[in-house]
N, C-alpha and C positions, 0 to 999 in steps of 0.2 A: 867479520860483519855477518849478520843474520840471514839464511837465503830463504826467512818461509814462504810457502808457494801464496799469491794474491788470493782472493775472492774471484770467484767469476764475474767479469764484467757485465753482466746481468741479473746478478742478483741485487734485491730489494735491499735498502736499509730499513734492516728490522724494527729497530725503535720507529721511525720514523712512521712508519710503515701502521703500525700499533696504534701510535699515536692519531693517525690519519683516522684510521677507522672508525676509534673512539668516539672524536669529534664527529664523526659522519651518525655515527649512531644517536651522539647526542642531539644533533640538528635535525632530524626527523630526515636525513637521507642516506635510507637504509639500501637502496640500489648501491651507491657508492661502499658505503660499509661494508655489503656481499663483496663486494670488489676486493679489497681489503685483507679480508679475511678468508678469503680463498686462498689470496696471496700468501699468504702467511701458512694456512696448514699446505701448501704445495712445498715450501721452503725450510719450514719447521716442523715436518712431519710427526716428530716424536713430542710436540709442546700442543695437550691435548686442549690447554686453555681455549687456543683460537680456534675450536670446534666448539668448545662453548661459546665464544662470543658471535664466531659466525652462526649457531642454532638462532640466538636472539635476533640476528640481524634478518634474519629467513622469515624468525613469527611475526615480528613488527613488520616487515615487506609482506605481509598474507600469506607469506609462505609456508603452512605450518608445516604439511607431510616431509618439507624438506627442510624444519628445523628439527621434526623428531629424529627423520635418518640421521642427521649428522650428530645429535647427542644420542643417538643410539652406538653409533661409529664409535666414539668419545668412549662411553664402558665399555665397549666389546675390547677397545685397545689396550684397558686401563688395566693396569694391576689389580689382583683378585682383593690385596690388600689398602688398594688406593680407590675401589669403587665408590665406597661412602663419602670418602675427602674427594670427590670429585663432585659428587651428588652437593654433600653440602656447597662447594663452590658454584656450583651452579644457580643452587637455589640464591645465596648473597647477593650471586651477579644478576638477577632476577630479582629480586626485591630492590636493590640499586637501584634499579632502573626503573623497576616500578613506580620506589618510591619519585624520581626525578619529574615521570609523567603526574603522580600526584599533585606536586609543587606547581605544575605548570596546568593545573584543572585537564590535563589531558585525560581524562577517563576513559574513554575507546580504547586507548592505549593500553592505559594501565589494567583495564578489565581482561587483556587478551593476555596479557603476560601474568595476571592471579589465575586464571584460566590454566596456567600451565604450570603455577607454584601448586595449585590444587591435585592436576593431577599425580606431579613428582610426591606432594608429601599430602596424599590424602588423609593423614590418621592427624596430624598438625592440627591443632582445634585454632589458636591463632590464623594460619595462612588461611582458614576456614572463614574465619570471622573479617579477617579482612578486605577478602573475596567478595563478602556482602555488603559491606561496607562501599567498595568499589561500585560494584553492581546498582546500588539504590542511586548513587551518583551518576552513572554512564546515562545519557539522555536517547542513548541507540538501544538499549533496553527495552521494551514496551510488558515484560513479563519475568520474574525471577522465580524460578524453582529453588526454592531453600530448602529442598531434600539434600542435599549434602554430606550425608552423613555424620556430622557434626555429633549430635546426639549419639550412636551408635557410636562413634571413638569414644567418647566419654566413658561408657557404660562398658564397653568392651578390651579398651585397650591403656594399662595402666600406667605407662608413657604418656598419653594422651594428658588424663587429667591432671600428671603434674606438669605438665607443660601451659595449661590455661593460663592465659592470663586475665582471672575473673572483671579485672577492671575493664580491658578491650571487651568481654562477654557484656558488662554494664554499656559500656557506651552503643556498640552494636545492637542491643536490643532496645534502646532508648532512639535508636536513630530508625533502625526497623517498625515502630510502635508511630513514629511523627512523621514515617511513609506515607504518603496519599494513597495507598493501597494497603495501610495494616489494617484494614479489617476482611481482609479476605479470610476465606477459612484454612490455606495454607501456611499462613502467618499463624492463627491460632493454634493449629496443633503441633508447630517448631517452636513455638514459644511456650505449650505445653511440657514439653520433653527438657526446656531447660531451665523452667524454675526452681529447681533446687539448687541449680550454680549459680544463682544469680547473689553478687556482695551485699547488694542493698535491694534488700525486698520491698519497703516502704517504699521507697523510693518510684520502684516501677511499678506497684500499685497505683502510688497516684497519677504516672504517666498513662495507667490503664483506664483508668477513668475519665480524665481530659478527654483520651482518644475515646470512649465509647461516648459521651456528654458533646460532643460537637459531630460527631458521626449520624448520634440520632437527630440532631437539630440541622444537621446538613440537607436542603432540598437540593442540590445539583444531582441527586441520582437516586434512584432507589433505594429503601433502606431493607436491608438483611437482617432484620430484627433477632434470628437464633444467632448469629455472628457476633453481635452486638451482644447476648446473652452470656456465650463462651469466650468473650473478652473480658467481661466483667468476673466472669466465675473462675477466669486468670489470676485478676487482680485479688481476688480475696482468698484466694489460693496462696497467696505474698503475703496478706493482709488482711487476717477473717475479723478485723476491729473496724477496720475503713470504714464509716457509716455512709461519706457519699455514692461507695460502689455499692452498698446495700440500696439506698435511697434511689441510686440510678438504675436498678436491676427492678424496681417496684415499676418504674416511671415506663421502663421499656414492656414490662409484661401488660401495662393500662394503654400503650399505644398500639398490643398485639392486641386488644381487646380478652386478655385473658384475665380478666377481673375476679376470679375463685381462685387462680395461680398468683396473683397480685394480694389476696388477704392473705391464704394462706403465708405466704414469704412474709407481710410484715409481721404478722401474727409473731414468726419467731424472732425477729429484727427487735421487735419490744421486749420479747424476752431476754434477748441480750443484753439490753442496758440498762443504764440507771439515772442515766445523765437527762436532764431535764429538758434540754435542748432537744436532745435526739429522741425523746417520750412523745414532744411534742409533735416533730416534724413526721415521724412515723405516725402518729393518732392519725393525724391529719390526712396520710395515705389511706392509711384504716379507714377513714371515713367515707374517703373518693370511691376506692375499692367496693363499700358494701353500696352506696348510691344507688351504682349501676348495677346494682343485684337486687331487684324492686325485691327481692321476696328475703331482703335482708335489713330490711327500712327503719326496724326498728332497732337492730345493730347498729346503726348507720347512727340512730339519734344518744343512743346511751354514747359510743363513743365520742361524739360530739362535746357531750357534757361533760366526757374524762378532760375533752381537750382545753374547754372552757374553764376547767379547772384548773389546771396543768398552766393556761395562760397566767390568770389572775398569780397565779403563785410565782409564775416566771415575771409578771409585773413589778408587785411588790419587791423580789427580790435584786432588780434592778432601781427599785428608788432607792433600795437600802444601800448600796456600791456606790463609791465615786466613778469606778473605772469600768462598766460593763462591756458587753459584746450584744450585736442582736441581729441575727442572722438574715439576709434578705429573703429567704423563704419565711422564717417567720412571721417576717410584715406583708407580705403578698401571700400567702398561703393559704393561712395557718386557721384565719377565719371565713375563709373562702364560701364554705358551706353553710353559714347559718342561715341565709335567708330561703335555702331550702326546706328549713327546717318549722321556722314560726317568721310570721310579722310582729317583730319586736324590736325596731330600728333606736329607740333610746335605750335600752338594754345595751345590744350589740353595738351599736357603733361608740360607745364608751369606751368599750376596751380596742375596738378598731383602734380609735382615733390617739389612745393613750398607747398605742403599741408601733404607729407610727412615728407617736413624738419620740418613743427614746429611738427606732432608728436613726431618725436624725438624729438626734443627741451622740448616739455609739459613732456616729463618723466626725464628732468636733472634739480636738484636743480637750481635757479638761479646763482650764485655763481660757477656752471659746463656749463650752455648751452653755445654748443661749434658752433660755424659758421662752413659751409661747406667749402672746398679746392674748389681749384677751377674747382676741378673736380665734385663737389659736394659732395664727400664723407669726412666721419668726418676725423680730421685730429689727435687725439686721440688713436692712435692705441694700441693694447695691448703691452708689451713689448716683443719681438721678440725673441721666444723659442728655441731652440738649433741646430746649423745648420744641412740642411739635410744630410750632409758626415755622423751625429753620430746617426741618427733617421735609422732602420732599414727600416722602409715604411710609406709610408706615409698617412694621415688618412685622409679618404675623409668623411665627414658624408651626409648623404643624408635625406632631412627635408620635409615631408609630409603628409597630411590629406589625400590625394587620393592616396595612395597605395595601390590599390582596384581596382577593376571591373568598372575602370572610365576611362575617356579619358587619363587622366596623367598617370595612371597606365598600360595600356595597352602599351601606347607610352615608358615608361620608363623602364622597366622588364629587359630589354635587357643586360644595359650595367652591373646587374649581374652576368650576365651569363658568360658575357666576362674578366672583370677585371681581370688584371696582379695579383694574389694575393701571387709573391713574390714581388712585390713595393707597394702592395699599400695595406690599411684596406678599405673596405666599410662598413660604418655604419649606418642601415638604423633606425629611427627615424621616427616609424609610427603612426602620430597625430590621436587620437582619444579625445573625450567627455568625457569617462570618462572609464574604463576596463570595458571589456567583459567578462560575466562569465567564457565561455569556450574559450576565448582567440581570438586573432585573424583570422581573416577568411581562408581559405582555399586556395584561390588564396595571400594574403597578405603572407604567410607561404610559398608557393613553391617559386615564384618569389621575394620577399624581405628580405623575414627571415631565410631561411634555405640558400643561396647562401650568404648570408652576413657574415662577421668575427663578429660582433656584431649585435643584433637585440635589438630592444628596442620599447617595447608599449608606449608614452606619452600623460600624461593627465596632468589635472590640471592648475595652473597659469605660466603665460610664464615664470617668472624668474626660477620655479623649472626647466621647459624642457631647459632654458637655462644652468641653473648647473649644470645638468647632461653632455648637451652634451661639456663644459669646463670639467669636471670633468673625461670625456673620451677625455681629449688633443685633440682632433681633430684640424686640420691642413687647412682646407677647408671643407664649409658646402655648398651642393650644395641643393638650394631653388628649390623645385619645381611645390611651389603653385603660387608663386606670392600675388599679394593681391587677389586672389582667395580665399585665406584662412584667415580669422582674425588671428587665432590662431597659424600662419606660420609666419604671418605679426608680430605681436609684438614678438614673439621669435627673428627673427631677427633684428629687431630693439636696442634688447639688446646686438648685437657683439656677441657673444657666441666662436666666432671661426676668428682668422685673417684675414681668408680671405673670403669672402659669396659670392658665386656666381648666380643668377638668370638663369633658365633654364626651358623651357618650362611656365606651368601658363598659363599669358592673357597678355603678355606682362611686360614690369619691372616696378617696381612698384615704383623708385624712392626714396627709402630710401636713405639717405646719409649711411647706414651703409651696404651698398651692394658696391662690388668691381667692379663686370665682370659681365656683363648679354651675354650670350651666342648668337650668332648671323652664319650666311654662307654669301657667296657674294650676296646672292639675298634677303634673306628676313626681309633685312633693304636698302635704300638707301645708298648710301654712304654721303649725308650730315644729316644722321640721328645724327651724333656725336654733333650735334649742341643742340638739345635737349634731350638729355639721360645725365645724372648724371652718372651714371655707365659706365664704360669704356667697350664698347663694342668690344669681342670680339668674331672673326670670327671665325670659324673652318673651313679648306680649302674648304672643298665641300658641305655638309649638316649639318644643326645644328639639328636635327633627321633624325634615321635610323629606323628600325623593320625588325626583320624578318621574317614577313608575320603576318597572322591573322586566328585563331580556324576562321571554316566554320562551321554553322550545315547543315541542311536540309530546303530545301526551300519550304515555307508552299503558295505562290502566283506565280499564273497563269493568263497566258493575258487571257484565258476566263472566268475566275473568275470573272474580271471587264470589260466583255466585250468590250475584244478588238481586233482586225483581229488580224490574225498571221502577216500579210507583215504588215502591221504598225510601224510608227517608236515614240518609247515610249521614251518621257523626263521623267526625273523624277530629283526632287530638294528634296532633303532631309533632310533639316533641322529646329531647333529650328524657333518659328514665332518671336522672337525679333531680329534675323538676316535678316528677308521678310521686306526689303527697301521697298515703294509703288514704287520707280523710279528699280529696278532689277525687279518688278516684273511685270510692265508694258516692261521690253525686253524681259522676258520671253515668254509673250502673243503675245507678235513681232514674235517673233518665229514661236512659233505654227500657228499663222496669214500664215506666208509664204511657211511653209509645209504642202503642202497636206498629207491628211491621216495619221497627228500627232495626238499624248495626250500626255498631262503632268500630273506627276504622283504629288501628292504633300502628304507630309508626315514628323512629326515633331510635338515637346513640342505647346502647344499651346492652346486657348480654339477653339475647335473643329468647334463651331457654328459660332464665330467671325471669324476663318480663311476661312471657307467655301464662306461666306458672301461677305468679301472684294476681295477674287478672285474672283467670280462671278460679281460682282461690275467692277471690272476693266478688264472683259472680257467683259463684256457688251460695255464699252466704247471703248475699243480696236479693237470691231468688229467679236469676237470669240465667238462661240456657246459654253455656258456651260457644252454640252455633252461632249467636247473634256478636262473636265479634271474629275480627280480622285481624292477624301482624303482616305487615308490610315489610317488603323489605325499603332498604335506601336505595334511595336513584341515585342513578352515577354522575348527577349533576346537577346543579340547580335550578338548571334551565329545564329541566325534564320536571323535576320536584315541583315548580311553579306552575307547569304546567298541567302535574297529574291534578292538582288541589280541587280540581274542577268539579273533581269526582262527584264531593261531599255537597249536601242540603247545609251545612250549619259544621263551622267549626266549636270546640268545645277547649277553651283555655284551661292552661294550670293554674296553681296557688300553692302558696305563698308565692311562689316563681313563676311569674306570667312570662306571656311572650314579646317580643318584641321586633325582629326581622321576621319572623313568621306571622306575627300578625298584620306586620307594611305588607306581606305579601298575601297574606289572606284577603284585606281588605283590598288592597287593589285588583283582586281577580271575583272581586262584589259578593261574597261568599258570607253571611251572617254570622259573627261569632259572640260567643256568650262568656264574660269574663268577671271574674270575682274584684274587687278594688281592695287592698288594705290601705298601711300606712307606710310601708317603707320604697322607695323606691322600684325595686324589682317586681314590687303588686302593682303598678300603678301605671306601666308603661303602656300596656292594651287600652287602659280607662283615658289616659289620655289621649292618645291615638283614637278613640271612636269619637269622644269631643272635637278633636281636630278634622273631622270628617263630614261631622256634622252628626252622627247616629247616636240617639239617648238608650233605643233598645240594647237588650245583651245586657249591660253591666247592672251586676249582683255587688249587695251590701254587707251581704250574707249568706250561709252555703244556703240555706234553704230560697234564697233570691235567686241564687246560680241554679237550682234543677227549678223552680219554675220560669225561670226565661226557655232553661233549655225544653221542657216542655212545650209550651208554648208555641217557640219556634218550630217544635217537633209534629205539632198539630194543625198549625197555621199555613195552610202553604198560601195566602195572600199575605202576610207578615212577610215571609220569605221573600218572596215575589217583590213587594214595595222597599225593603232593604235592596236588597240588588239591585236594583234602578236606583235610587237614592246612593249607592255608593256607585254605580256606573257614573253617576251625571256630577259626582262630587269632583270627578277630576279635572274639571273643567273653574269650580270654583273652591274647593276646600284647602284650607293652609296645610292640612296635610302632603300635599300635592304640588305647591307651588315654593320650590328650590329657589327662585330668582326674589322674592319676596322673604322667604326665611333668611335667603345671606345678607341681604341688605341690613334684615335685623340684626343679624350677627355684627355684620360691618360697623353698625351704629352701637353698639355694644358695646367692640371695643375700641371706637372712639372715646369714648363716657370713659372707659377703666383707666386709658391712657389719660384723658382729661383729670378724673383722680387722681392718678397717681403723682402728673405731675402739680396740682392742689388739692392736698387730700381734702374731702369734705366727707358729709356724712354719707355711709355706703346707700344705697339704692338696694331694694331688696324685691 
């Protein structure tokens, strides 16, 4: 019989023992684990394993310095020949476990043990990529250095690059790129170094554009516009065909106000292509670009006409298709500029209006595109909801991107304030990009969201903000971007609500799925019905009211810009793609005929070209440069309202008159002089001084515009009797009284609902 000597009565069972720790390791109880695995290398001295599993159990307990010692202990011990099969084992038993904390969304965890596969196999492009991968996930992170070296292996060491695995490179730079911090500049120059490994360039192309395209539309933080630049100059680096990184690289240099960087760049964007789509939507940049470069105005108009052309042909060639495409910048874009250019409203809104219908059209199956009524609006209607005798009130919803510290917003606040809210719901439907962390703004909340019976942030694809606002019944949606807004623009497009109204914007925009664009007796002609699609309707006296405008403190003085006190000061106040060269040669007329005038000139623009081209046409005109001023912009509008004070006599554009600059001019009783056409955008001053009650100022003709503006320039009891006349107006003018315009409004769209639900003949 056998006599071999026992075990010591105090030794561990080993397995057992193993097994113990394991589990300790696996159950997040890495005190007991050290327990364990102590046990083990005291008993197993020469089984270098459980120095690896105890190092793991040291880093996950925060122990790091004393998991390096013990896998430092680990080679020292190891065979010269068994170093690498050791390393390798270690590194498996570390991603093991890595991956485990993965499974279980542990991140901290897993971030600290890639922390320590990085440093064992620095030159590893995979354990690299991983690493970051981890990292963007760990929520204890507030900052990632992806200096890593990553790039440098690549380039350096030839193990490396056969070891990528370009598909982990694709998904790591795609999850890097949808970071809420990829647009920092760290990002961009690690994402520089690895475009040329990237499998699918396309691919993260167009992920570079998403991300710079909601970065610039992003208001939760400042934008870093050169950032935004060398992201985009990423993407075309992947993909120099991409027309919308081209298109978005224009959009960002006209937001840096680099408008000479802006032409130039599309200038070669045209030259690149052939495609008629992308001729068009680049013209159109073209166009914007020179605008703002008065002393390019008349680049600004030949382009125009390329583009007008380029339209008509992209017309025609969509009636000639069963199946076409038509782009939403096309239909909001593309004709953006004309009324800058001439008053020719049946002209131009022809092809507006025909350039809407096939939008619509390109989003109906074949087998659905439906032709316009001959009112031009679709003849499809939804099925006609329950009469209003059984609806307790009726829902108005109101649809907008500028519900904000913008012109539409200031002009529109009002009729919250006012609505009947036992007849009616207002539901205001405030377009944004994408949510704001801490919600919406401050002015968006008093004036839209806290007086409304529903409030609603919307983001996303148009058909979601269209089911929503279906899915709040709404009764009447009243528009108040126009194609101002893309994102305004294709929500209505989709019908959302029976009946859509058009109000305020830039004019209507021509959808066949717009009803009623909102109009007064003045600020349409009466044979305007001949070209509008939409049934325009009038509102008896004003189609805007306000009642009145925040003043701050006025930061300009006539000796500021050296100018006498008795002096009589013009001043023109607007945007430089409304500065006609033909208004602003009557302007100079003016000043010509008045002794001891200046013009004050202030507005969007680049600074150096507007300077230039006034100077330029004072020259020819006959007027000493001394006699005018540039302004800069105030940093608010409450400052802006209040310098206006400055000025004896405002001095309107044309074709593009004003319209929140004139509400504000006239409310600070300040005289201004404005030319009337026929299309809309002429017409909004002409109306507005009817509504106030004031016949003076408006011109029929330029030569009517520099004798008012004279006049006024000579008159100073003219002046004097206007300013009192508009001081005392606010007490009785419909310009002025908001509680009185909604009620029109309110009755208004009683009538449209009354219609719709018995149609009879339209009211005009």
């Amino acid at each position: 019989m056998s006599t071999d000597p026992s075990p010591p009565t105090n030794a561990p069972d080993i397995t057992t023992l193993q097994q113990t720790g394991e589990q300790a390791l696996d159950a997040g109880d890495f005190e007991a684990a050290i327990a364990c695995f102590e046990q083990l290398t005291e008993f197993q001295t020469d089984s270098l394993q459980h120095y690896l599993h105890l190092g793991i159990a040291y880093l996950l307990a925060g122990q790091e310095e004393a998991a390096q010692l013990t896998w430092a202990f680990a080679f020292s011990e190891a065979d010269a020949t068994k170093t690498d099969i050791l390393l390798s084992e270690l590194i498996q038993n570390l991603q093991a476990k890595a991956k485990a904390f993965e499974q279980l969304s542990d991140w901290p965890n897993a971030w600290v043990i890639h922390q320590h596969l990085h440093e064992l196999a620095p030159f590893n492009p995979n354990i690299t990529l991983k690493l970051i991968r981890i990292a963007i996930r760990n929520p204890e992170l507030t900052d990632l250095d992806l200096d890593l070296g990553l790039a440098e292996a690549l380039v350096n060491h030839e193990d490396a690059l056969e070891q990528l695995d370009r598909d982990l490179l694709q998904i790591t730079v795609e999850e890097v790129l949808q970071w809420d911090k990829a647009g920092q500049r760290a990002v961009l120059l690690w994402l520089n170094q690895l475009i040329s490994y990237l499998p699918y360039p396309a691919s993260t192309a167009q992920l570079l554009f998403d991300k710079a395209f909601h970065l610039r539309l992003d208001r939760s933080c400042p934008q870093n516009y050169d950032n935004l630049l060398a992201l985009i100059d990423c993407g075309l680096q992947l993909d120099p065909q991409h027309f919308d990184l081209k298109y978005e690289k224009a959009l960002i240099y006209r937001a840096l106000g680099k408008f000479e960087e802006m032409v130039a760049w599309v200038k070669e964007v045209l030259r690149q292509t052939e495609v008629v789509i992308e001729k068009i939507l680049a013209n159109e940049l073209l166009v914007d670009g020179f605008l703002h470069l008065p002393t390019h105005w008349h680049d600004a108009q030949r382009h125009f006409s390329d583009s007008f052309r380029l339209l008509e042909q992209f017309d025609r060639e969509c009636q000639e298709q069963p199946d076409f495409y038509v782009p939403l910048a096309i239909a909001v874009k593309s004709l953006f500029p004309y009324p800058y250019f001439e008053d020719n409203p049946s002209h131009h809104r022809s092809l507006c209006n025909r350039l809407s219908t096939l939008y619509y059209q390109s989003l109906q199956p074949n087998s659905e595109k439906t032709a316009p009524t001959s009112h031009g609006r679709i003849s499809d209607q939804p099925s006609r909801p329950m009469s209003r005798s059984t609806k307790k009130k009726l829902r108005v919803g109101v649809l907008s991107e500028f519900m904000t510290t913008h012109s539409v917003g200031w002009l529109s606040r009002w009729i919250f304030q006012h609505y009947d809210r036992d007849r009616f719901g207002f539901y205001s439907y405030i377009q944004t990009c994408q949510p704001h962390p801490s919600g919406i703004s401050d002015f968006s909340q008093q004036w839209f969201a806290d007086p409304a019976t529903v409030a609603r942030e919307t983001f996303g694809e148009a058909e979601q903000i269209a089911n929503t606002i279906r899915n709040d019944a709404i009764d009447i949606l009243l528009d108040l971007d126009s194609y101002t807004s893309g994102r305004s623009y294709a929500v209505l497009a989709l019908k959302p609500a029976p009946i859509q109204v058009s109000w305020l914007g830039y004019d209507a925009s021509g959808l066949p799925t717009i009803d009623y664009f909102l109009a007064d007796p003045f600020v349409l002609p009466e044979k305007a019905e001949a070209y509008y699609t939409e049934t325009i309707w009038r509102l008896p006296q004003t189609y805007i009211a306000v009642d009145g405008f925040e003043i701050g403190v006025p930061t300009l003085r006539r000796s500021d810009l050296g100018i006498p006190d008795d002096a009589v000061v013009y001043l023109s106040a607007q945007t430089a793609v409304k500065r006609h060269p033909d208004i602003t040669q009557c302007q100079l007329q003016i000043l010509k005929q008045v002794p001891n005038s200046y013009l004050l000139i202030k507005g969007l623009g680049d600074a150096r070209s507007l300077q230039t081209a006034f100077y330029h046409a004072a020259e020819a005109a006959g007027v000493k440069g001394d006699r005018l001023r540039f302004l800069d912009r105030d940093p608010d509008e409450l400052t802006h309202r209040a310098n206006l004070d400055i000025a004896d006599v405002v001095l309107d554009t044309f074709p593009y008159t004003g319209a929140t600059t004139t509400l504000e001019t006239l409310w600070r009783g300040i005289p201004l002089v404005t030319r009337v056409g026929q299309q809309f955008s002429s017409r909004n001053s002409y109306t507005m001084l009817r509504n106030v009650g004031i016949d003076t100022g408006i011109a029929h003709s330029a030569e009517e515009y520099v004798e008012w503006g004279v006049r006024y320039g000579r008159d100073t009891d003219l002046r004097q009797y206007v300013r009192q006349k508009l001081r005392a107006s606010r007490q009785t003018a419909p310009l002025w009284n908001t509680k009185q315009f909604t009620h029109d409004l309110e009755i208004a769209f009683e009538q449209m609902w009354q219609h719709y639900l018995t149609p009879s003949p339209q009211p005009s």
